[in-house]
C-alpha positions in Angstrom: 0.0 0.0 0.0 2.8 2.4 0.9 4.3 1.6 -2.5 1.2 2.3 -4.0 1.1 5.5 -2.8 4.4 6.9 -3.2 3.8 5.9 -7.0 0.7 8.0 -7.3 2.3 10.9 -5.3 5.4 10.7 -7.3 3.3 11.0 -10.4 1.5 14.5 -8.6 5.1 15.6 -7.9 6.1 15.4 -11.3 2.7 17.1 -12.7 2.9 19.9 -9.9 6.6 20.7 -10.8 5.8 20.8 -14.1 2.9 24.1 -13.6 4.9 25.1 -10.9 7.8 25.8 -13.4 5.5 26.9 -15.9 3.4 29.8 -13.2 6.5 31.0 -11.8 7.5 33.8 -14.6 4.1 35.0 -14.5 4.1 35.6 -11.3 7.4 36.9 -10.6 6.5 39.3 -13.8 3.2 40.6 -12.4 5.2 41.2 -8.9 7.6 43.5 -10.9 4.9 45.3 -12.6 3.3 46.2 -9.3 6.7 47.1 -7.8 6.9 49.8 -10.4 3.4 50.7 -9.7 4.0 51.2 -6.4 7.2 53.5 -7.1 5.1 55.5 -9.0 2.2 55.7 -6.2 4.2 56.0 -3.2 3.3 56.1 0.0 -0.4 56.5 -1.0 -0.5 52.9 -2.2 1.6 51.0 -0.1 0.7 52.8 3.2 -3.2 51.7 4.5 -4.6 51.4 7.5 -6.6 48.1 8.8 -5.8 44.5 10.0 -3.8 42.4 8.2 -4.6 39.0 7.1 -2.4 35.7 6.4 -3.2 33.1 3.9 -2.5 29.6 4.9 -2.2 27.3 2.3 -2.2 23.6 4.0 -3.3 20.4 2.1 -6.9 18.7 2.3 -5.2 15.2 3.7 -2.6 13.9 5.8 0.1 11.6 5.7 2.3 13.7 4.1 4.9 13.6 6.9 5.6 16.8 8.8 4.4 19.0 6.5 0.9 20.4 7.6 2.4 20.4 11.0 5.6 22.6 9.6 3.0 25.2 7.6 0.9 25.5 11.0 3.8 26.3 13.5 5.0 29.0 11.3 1.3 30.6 10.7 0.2 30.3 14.2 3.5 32.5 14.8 2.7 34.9 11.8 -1.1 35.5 12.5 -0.9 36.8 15.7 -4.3 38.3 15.8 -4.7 39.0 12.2 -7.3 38.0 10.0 -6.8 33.8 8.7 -7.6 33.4 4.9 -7.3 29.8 4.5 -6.4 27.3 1.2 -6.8 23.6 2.5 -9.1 21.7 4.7 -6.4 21.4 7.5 -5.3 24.7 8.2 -9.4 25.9 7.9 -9.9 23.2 10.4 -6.9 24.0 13.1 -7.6 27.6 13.0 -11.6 27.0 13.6 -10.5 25.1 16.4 -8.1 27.7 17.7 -10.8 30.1 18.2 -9.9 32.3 14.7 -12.2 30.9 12.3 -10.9 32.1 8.2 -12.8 35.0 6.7 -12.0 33.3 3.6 -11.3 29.7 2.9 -11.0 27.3 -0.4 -11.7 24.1 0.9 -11.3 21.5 -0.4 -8.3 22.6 -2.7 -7.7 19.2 -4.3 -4.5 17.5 -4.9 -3.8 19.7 -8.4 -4.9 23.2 -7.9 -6.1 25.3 -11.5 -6.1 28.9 -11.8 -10.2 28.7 -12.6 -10.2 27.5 -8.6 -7.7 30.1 -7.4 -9.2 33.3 -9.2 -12.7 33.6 -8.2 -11.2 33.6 -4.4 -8.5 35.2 -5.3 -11.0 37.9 -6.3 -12.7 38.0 -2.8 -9.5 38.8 -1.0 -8.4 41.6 -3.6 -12.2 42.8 -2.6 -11.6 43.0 0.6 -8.1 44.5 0.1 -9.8 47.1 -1.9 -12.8 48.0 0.9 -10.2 48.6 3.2 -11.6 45.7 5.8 -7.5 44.3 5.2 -4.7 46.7 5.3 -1.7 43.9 4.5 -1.9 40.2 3.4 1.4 37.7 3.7 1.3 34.0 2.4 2.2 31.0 5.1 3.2 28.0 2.5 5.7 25.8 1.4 8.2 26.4 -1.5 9.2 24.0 -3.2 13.0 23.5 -3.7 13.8 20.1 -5.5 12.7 16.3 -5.6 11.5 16.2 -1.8 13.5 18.9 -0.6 10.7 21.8 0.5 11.2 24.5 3.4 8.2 26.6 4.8 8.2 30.7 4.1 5.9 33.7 5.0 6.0 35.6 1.8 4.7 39.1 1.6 2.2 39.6 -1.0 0.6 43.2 -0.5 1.6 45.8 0.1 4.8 45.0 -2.4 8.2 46.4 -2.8 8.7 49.7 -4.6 11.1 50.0 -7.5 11.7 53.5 -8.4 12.3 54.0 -11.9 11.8 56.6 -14.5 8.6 54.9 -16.1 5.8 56.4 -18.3 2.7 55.2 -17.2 -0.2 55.1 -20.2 -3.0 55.1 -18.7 -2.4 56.7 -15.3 -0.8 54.6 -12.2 -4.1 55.1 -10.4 -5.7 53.6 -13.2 -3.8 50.9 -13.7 -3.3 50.0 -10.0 -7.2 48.9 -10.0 -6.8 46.8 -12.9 -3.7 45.1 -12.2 -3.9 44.5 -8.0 -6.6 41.6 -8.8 -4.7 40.1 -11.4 -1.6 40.6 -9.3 -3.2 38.6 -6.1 -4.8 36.0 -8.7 -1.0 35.1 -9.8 0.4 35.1 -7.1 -2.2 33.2 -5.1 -2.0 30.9 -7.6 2.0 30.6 -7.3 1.9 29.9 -3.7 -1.2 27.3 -3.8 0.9 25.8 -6.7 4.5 25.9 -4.4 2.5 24.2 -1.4 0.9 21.8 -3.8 4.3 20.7 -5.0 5.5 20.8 -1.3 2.9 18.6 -0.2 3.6 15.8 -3.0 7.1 15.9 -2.7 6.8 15.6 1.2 4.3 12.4 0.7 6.9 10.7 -1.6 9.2 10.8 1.6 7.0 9.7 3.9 5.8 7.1 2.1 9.5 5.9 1.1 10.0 5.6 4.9 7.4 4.5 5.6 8.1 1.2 2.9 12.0 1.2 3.9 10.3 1.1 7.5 8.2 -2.2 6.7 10.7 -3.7 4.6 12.8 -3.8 7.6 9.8 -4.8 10.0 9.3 -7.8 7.5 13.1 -8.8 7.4 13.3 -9.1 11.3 10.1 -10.8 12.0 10.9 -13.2 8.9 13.9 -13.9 10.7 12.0 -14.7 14.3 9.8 -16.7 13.1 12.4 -18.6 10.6 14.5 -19.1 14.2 11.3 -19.8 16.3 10.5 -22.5 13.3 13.9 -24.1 13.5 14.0 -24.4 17.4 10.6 -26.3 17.4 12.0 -28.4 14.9 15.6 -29.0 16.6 13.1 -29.9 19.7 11.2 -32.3 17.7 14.0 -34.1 16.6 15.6 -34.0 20.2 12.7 -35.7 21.9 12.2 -38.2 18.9 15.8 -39.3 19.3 15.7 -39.5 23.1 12.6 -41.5 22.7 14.6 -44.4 20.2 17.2 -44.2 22.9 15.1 -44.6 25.7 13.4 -48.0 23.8 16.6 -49.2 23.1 
């Protein structure tokens, strides 16, 4: 069984990797874009007042090692008493049962997120961004590094960096900062679920390679007992069948 599934997770890891590698330039362009934006906006875009909110992005199932545990610790830390927007069935459940139920939550996310999932939410938090009701809004998730290899980051998604440059804007930077903050968050929503996804896949592939080492090695030694237990009963049998022929004798 735990062969089974490291085959089918292994097969996820390679699919996830593959969009993973395929979203990234997207998102790091639209991040850029915004950063220039935000240069040309200054303090009046980056600076708001309100709560913050964290997005936790946490698989739907377990027995992916450490993982889930990992992304928790370091969002428990993070959120504080902000705002919990939460991607994944188990970080919506442990915050519910920490008291700090999300405002927003995607659940279930599946086991291959799509951008047609991740947009329409991704378009409630930019609403909410856009009221005023949250001021800030950081990412807890896993990002992916290679094969099984994964490490757990809070990533700041608004408000971004500035990069000041000398940058015509056609139409106006107020303008275009309406039209491209949603499309920013969708990307780069979409980025992190996709990083996490990937995490999660490639953190299953280890557990469940341990997890068949571990029996393999179970299997060995109690192979080995009862091959020993088997041979005693039989260098018993033949003790008491010979002391018997003696004993007629």
């Amino acid at each position: 069984m735990c062969r089974a599934m490291k085959t089918v997770s292994l097969v996820k890891l390679q699919k996830a990797e593959a969009r993973l590698t395929a979203a990234r330039p997207f998102a790091v362009r639209m991040a850029r874009s915004l950063e220039r934006l935000a240069g040309a906006l200054g303090e009046a875009f980056l600076s708001r007042e309100g709560e913050k909110a964290v997005v936790v992005i946490t698989s739907d199932k377990g027995l992916c090692g450490g993982y889930n545990a990992a992304v928790l610790r370091r969002a428990k830390k993070e959120v504080g008493g902000a705002q919990v927007i939460a991607i994944g069935r188990k970080g919506e459940r442990f915050f519910r049962r920490q008291g700090n139920p999300a405002v927003e939550s995607l659940v279930p996310l599946g086991s291959e997120p799509t951008f047609a999932q991740i947009a329409p939410f991704a378009d409630k938090v930019a609403a909410r961004l856009q009221s005023g009701e949250i001021a800030g809004l950081s990412a807890v998730h896993g990002r992916f590094l290679r094969g099984t290899r994964s490490e757990v980051i809070a990533e700041e998604i608004f408000p971004p960096g500035k990069v000041e440059e000398d940058i015509i804007f056609e139409p106006a930077p107020a303008k275009m900062a309406e039209f491209l903050q949603g499309r920013y968050l969708r990307a780069a929503l979409y980025a992190a679920a996709l990083e996490g996804s990937a995490s999660e896949h490639g953190a299953r592939v280890a557990a469940m390679t341990a997890a068949s080492d571990n029996a393999d090695e179970m299997i060995d030694t109690l192979t080995m007992d009862y091959n020993r237990a088997r041979q005693a009963s039989i260098t018993k049998e033949l003790t008491e069948i010979v002391g018997s022929a003696e004993a007629l004798r």
